[in-house]
ZALUM-951480 format. One record per residue (C-alpha): residue number from 1; x negated, y, z; chain; residue in one letter. Coordinates in pm, whole numbers, plus 50000, padded with zeros to 5 digits. Example, Ala and Ser with C-alpha at 12.3 -4.5 7.8 and 13.67 -1.06 7.14 Angstrom:
2
<num: 1	u: 48770	v: 49550	w: 50780	chaine: A	residu: A> $
<num: 2	u: 48633	v: 49894	w: 50714	chaine: A	residu: S> $
This chain:
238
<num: 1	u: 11508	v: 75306	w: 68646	chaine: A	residu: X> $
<num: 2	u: 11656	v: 75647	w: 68709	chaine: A	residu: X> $
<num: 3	u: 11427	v: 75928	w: 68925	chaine: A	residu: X> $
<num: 4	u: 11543	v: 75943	w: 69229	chaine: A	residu: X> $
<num: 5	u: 11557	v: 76323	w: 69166	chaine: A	residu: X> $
<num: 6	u: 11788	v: 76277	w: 68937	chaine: A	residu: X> $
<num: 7	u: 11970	v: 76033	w: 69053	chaine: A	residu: X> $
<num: 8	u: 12095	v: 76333	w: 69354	chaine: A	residu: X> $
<num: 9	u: 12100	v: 76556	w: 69047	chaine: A	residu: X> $
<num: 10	u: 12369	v: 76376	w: 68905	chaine: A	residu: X> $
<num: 11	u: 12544	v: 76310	w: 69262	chaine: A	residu: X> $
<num: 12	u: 12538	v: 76728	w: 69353	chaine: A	residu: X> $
<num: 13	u: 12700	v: 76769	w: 69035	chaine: A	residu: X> $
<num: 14	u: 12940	v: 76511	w: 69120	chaine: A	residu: X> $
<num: 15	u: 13074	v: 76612	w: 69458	chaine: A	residu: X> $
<num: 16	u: 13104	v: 76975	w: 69319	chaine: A	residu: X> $
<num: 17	u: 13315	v: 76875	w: 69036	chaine: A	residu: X> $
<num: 18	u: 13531	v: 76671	w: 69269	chaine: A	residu: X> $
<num: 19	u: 13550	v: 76922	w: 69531	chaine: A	residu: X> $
<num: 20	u: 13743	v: 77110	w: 69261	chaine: A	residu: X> $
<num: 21	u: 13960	v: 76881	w: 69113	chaine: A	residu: X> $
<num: 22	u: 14083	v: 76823	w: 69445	chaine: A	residu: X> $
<num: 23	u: 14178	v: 77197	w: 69513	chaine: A	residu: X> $
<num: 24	u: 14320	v: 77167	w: 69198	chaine: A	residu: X> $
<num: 25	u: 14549	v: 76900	w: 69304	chaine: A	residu: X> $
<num: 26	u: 14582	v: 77106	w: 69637	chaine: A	residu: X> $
<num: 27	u: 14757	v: 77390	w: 69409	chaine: A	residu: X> $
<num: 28	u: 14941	v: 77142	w: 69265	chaine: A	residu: X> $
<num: 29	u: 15087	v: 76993	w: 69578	chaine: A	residu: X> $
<num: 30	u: 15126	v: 77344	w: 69738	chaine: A	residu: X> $
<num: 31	u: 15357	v: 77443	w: 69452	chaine: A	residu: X> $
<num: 32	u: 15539	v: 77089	w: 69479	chaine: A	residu: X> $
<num: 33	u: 15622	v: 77183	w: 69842	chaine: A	residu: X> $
<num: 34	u: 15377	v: 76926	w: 69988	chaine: A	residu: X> $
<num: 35	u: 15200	v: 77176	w: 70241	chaine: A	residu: X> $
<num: 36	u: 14997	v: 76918	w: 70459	chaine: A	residu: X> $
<num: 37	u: 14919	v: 76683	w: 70150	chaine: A	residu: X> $
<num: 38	u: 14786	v: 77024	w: 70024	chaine: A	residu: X> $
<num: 39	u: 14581	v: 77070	w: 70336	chaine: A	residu: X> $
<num: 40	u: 14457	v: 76708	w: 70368	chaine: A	residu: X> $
<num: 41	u: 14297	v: 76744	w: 69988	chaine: A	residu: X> $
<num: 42	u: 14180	v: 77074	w: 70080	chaine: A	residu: X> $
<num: 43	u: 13992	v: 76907	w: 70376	chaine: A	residu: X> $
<num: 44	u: 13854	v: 76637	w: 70174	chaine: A	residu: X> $
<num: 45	u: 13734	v: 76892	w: 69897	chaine: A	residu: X> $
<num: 46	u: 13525	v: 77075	w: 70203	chaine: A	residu: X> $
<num: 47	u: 13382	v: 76740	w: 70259	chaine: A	residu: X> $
<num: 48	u: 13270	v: 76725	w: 69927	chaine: A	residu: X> $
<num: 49	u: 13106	v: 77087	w: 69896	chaine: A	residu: X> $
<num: 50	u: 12885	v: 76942	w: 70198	chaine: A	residu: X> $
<num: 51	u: 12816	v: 76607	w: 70047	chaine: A	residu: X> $
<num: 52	u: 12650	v: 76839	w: 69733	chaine: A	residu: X> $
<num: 53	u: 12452	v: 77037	w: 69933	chaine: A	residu: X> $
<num: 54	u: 12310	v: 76734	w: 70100	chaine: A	residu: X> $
<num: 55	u: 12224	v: 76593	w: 69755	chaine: A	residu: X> $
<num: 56	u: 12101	v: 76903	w: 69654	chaine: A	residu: X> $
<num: 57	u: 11881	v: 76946	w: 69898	chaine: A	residu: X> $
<num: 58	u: 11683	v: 76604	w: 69787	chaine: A	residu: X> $
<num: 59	u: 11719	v: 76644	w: 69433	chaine: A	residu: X> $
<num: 60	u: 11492	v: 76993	w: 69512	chaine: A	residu: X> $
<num: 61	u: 11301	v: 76770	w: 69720	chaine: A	residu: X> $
<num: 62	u: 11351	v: 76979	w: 70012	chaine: A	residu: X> $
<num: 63	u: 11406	v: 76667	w: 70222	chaine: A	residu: X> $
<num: 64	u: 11320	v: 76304	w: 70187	chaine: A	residu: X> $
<num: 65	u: 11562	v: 76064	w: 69962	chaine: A	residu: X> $
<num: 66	u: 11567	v: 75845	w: 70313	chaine: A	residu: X> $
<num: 67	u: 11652	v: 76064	w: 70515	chaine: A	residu: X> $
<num: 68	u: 11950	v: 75955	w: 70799	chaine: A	residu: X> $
<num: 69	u: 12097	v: 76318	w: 70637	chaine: A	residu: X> $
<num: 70	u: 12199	v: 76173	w: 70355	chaine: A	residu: X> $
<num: 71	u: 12376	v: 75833	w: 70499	chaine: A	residu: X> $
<num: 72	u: 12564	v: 76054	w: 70725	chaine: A	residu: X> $
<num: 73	u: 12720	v: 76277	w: 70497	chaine: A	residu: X> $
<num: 74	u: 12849	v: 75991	w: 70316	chaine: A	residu: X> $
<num: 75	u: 12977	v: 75802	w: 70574	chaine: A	residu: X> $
<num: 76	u: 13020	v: 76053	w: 70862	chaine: A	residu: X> $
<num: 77	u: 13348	v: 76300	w: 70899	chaine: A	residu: X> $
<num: 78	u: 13213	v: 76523	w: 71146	chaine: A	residu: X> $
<num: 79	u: 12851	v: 76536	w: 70996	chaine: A	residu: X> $
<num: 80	u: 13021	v: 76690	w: 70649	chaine: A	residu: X> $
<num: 81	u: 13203	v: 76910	w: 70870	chaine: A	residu: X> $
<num: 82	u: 12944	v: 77027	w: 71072	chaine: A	residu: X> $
<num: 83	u: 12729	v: 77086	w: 70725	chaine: A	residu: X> $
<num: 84	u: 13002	v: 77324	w: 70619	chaine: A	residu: X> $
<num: 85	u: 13045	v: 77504	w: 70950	chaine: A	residu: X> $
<num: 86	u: 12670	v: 77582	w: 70928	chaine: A	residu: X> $
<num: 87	u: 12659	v: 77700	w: 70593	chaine: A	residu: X> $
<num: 88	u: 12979	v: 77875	w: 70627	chaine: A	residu: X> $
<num: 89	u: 12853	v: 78068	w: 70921	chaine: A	residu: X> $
<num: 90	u: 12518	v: 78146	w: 70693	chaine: A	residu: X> $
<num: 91	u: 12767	v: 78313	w: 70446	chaine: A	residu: X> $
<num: 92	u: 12950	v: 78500	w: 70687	chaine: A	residu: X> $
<num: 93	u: 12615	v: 78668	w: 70876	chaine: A	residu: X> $
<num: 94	u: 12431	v: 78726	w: 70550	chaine: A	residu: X> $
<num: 95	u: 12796	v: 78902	w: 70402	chaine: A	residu: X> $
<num: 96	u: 12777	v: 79132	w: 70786	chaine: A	residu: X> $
<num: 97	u: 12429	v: 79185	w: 70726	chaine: A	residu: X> $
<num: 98	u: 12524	v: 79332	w: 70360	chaine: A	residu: X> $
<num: 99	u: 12769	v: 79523	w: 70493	chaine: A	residu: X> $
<num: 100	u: 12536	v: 79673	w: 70740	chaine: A	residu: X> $
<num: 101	u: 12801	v: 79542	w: 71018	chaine: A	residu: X> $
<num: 102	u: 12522	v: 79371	w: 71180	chaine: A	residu: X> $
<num: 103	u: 12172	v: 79515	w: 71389	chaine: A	residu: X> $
<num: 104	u: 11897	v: 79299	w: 71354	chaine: A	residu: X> $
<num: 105	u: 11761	v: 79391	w: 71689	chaine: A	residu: X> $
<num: 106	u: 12117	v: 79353	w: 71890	chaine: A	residu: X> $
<num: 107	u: 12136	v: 78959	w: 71794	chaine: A	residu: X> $
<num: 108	u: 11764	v: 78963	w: 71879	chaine: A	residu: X> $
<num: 109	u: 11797	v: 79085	w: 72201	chaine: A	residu: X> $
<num: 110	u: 12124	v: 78891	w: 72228	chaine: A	residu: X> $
<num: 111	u: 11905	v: 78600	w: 72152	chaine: A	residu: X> $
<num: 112	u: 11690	v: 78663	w: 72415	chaine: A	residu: X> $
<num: 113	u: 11976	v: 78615	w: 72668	chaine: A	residu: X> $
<num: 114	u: 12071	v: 78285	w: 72571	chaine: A	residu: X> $
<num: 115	u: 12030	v: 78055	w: 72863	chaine: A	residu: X> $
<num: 116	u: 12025	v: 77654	w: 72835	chaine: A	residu: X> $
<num: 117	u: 12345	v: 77604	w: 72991	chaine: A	residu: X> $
<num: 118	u: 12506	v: 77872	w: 72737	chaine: A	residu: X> $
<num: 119	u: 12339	v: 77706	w: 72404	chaine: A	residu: X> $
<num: 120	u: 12476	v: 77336	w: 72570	chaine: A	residu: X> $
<num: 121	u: 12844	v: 77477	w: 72568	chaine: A	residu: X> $
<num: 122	u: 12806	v: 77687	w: 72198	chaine: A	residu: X> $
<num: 123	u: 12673	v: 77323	w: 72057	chaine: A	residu: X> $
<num: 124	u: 12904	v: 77109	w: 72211	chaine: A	residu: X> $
<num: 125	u: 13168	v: 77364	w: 72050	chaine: A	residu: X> $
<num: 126	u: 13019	v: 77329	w: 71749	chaine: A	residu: X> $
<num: 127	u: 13060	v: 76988	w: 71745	chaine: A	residu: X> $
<num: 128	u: 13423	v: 77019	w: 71890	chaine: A	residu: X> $
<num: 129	u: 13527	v: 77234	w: 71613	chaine: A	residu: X> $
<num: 130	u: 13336	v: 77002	w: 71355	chaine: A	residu: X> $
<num: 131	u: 13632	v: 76693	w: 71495	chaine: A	residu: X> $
<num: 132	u: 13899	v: 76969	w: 71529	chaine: A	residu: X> $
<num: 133	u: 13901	v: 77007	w: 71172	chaine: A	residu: X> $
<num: 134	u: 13869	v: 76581	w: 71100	chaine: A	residu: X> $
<num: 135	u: 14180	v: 76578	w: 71320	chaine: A	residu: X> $
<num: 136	u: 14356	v: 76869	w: 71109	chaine: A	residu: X> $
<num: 137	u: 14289	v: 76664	w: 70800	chaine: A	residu: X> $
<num: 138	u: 14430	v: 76350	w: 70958	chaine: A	residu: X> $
<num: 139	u: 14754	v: 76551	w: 71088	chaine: A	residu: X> $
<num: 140	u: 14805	v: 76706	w: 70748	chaine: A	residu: X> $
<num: 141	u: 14813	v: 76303	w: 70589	chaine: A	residu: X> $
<num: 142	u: 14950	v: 76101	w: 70803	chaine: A	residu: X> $
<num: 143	u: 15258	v: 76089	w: 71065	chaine: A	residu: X> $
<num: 144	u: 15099	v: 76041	w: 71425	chaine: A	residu: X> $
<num: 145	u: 15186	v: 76038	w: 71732	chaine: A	residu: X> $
<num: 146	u: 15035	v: 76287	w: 71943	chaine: A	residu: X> $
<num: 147	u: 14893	v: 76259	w: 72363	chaine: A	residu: X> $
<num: 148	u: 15221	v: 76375	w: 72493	chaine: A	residu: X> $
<num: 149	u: 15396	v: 76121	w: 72329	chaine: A	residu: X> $
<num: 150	u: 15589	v: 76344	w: 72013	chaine: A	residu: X> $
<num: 151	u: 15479	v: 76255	w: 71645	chaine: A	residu: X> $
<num: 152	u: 15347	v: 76484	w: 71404	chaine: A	residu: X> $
<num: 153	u: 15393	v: 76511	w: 71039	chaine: A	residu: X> $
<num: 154	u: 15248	v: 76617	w: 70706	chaine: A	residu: X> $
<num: 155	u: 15626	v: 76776	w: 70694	chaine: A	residu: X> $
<num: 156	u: 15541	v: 77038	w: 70983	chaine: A	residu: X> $
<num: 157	u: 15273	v: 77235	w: 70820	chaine: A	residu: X> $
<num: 158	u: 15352	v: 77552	w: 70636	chaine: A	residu: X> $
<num: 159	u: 15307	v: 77740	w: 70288	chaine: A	residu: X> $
<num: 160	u: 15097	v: 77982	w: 70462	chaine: A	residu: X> $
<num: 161	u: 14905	v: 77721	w: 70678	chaine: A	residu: X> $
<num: 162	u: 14867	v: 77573	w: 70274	chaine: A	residu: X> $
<num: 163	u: 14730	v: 77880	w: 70146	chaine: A	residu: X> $
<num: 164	u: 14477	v: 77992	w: 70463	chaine: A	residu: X> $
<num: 165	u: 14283	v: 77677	w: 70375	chaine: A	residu: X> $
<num: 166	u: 14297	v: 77612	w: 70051	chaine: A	residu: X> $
<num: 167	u: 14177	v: 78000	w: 70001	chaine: A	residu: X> $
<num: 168	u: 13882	v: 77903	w: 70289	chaine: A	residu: X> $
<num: 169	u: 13775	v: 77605	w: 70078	chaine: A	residu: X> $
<num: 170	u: 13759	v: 77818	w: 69781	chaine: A	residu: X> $
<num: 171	u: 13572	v: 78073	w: 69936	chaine: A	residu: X> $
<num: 172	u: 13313	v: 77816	w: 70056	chaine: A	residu: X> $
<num: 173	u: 13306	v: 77639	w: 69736	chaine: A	residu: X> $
<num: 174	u: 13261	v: 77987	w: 69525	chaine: A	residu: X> $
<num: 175	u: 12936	v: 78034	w: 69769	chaine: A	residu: X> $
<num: 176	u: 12780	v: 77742	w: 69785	chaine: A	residu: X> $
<num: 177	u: 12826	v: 77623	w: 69432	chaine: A	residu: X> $
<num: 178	u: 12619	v: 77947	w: 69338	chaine: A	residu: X> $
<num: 179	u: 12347	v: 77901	w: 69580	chaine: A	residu: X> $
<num: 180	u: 12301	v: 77492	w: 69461	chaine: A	residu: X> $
<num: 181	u: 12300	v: 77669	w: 69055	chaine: A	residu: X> $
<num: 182	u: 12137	v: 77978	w: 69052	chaine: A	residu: X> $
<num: 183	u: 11970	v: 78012	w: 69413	chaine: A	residu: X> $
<num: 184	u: 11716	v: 78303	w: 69408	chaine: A	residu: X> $
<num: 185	u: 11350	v: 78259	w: 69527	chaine: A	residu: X> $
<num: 186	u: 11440	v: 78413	w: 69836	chaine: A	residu: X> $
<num: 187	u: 11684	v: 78184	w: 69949	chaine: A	residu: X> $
<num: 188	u: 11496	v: 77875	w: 69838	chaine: A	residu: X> $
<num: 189	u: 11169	v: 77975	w: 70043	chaine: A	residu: X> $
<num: 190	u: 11424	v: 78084	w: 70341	chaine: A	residu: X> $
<num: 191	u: 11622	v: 77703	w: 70331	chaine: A	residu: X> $
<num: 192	u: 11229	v: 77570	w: 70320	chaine: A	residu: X> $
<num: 193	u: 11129	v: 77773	w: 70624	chaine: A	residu: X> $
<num: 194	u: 11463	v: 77653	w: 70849	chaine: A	residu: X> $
<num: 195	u: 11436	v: 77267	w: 70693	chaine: A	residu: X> $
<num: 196	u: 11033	v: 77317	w: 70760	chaine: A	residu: X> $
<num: 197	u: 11093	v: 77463	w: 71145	chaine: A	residu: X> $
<num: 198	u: 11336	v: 77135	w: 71241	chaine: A	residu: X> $
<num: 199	u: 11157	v: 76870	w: 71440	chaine: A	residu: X> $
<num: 200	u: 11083	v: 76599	w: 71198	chaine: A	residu: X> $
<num: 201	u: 11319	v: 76327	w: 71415	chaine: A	residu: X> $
<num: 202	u: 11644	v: 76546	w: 71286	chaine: A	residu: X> $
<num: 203	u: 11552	v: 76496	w: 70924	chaine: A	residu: X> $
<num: 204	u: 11491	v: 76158	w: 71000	chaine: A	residu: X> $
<num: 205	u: 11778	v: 76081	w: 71216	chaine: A	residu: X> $
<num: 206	u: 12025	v: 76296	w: 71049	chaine: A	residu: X> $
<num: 207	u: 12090	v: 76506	w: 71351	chaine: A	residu: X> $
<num: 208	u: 11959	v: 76767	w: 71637	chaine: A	residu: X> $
<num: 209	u: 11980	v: 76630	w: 71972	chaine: A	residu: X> $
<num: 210	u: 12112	v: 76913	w: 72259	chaine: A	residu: X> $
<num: 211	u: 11819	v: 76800	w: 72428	chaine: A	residu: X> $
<num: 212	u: 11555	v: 76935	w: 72178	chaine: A	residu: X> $
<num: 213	u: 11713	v: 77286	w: 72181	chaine: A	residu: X> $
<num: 214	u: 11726	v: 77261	w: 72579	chaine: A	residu: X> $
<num: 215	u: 11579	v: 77038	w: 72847	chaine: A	residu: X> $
<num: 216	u: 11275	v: 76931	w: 72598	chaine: A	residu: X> $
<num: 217	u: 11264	v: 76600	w: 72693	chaine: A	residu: X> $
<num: 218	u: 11180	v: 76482	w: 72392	chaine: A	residu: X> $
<num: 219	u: 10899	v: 76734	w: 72310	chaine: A	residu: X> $
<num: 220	u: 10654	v: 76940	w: 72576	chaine: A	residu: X> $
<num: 221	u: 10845	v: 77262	w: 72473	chaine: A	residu: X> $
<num: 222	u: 11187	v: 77313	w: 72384	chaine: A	residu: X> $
<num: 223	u: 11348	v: 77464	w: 72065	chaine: A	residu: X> $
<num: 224	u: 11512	v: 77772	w: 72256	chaine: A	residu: X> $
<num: 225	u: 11142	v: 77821	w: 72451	chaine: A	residu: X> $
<num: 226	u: 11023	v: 77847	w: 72086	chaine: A	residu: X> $
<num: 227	u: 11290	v: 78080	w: 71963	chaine: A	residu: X> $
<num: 228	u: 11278	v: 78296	w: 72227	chaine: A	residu: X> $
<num: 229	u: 10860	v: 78343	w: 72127	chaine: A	residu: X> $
<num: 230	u: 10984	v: 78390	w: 71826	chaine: A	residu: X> $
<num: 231	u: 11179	v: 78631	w: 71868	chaine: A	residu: X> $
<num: 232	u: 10959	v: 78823	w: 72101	chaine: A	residu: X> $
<num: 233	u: 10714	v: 78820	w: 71819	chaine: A	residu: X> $
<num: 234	u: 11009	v: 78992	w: 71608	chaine: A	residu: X> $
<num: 235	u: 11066	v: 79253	w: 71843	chaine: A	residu: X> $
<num: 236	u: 10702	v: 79396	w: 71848	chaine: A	residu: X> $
<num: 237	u: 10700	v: 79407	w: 71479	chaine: A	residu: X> $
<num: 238	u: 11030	v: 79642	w: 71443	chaine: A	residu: X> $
């Protein structure tokens, strides 16, 4: 019987390879005139760069093999999508940060501002933007008809629509296939610390209830309460 290790090892590897054949065959569509087709694989291939970091994330044995994470980004849309928006933003801040286009103690104090109601909307966006980009790769595949009655088609979308999000995918693909294959120290201890600072019910249940990062129903003291320490602990330091 296969490790179990090893058995993600193999399924990582998998998804990545996948993820690229299917840009590939985005390229190939995009130069065949098929712009949405192009954007539906595109899509797809995203979801597949977030499936392997899921997998990856086990087979390091940085969370549990039964973990809900894992069902969900096999069988969820918006969970794969959400896993990319995260990691995408990660990309983006530590690129800003590299560039010096970012002041540590500006998104600290920024932090500090962030009120319940505020983090409630920026999640629920999050999770709007997650679906917004299920619906995209629905639009780009099949003909539907829309809420005000009109039907869309794969036929609408352009070569530069093509393009934008096949180059996005890449992007995203180029990053996180070199953090899952050569991932320094650094950013293996810093992916332990976030995974480690979760409650243990989002590992388990495969995602963060609003209410753990607000109200704190479901613990004495909420997630933004503890940030907000946090980062008052920051601020004396610097």
């Amino acid at each position: 019987m296969n490790d179990t290790r090893d058995v993600f090892e193999d399924a990582y590897k998998g998804s990545l390879e996948n993820a690229k054949q299917l840009l590939r065959d985005a390229k190939l569509l995009i130069r065949k005139g098929s712009f949405g087709h192009a954007i539906a694989l595109a899509i797809s291939a995203d979801e597949e760069i977030a499936k392997a970091i899921s997998c990856w994330l086990v087979a390091k044995r940085l969370i549990p093999d039964d973990s809900k994470v894992v069902d969900n980004v096999f069988s969820r849309h918006d969970i794969k999508h959400m896993t990319q928006i995260v990691y995408y933003g990660r990309m983006q801040l530590e690129e800003e940060f590299r560039r010096g286009e970012l002041n540590l103690i500006d998104i600290l104090k920024e932090g500090m501002r962030l009120t319940e109601r505020q983090l409630q909307k920026d999640i629920q966006k999050l999770h709007q933007v997650a679906m917004e980009r299920e619906y995209l790769r629905q639009d780009a595949l099949y003909v539907n008809l829309t809420n005000d009655g009109k039907i869309s088609s794969p036929s609408q979308f352009t070569l530069n629509e093509a393009k934008d999000v096949v180059s996005g995918v890449e992007q995203r693909l180029a990053y996180q296939e070199r953090l899952m294959t050569k991932p320094t120290p650094e950013e293996l201890v810093s992916i332990k610390e976030f995974i480690d600072s979760l409650p243990k019910e989002a590992i388990e249940e495969g995602e963060i209830p609003i209410e753990w990062f607000t109200s704190g129903k479901k613990q004495k003291v909420s997630l933004l309460t503890k940030m907000k320490r946090k980062i008052v602990r920051l601020l004396n330091l610097l």
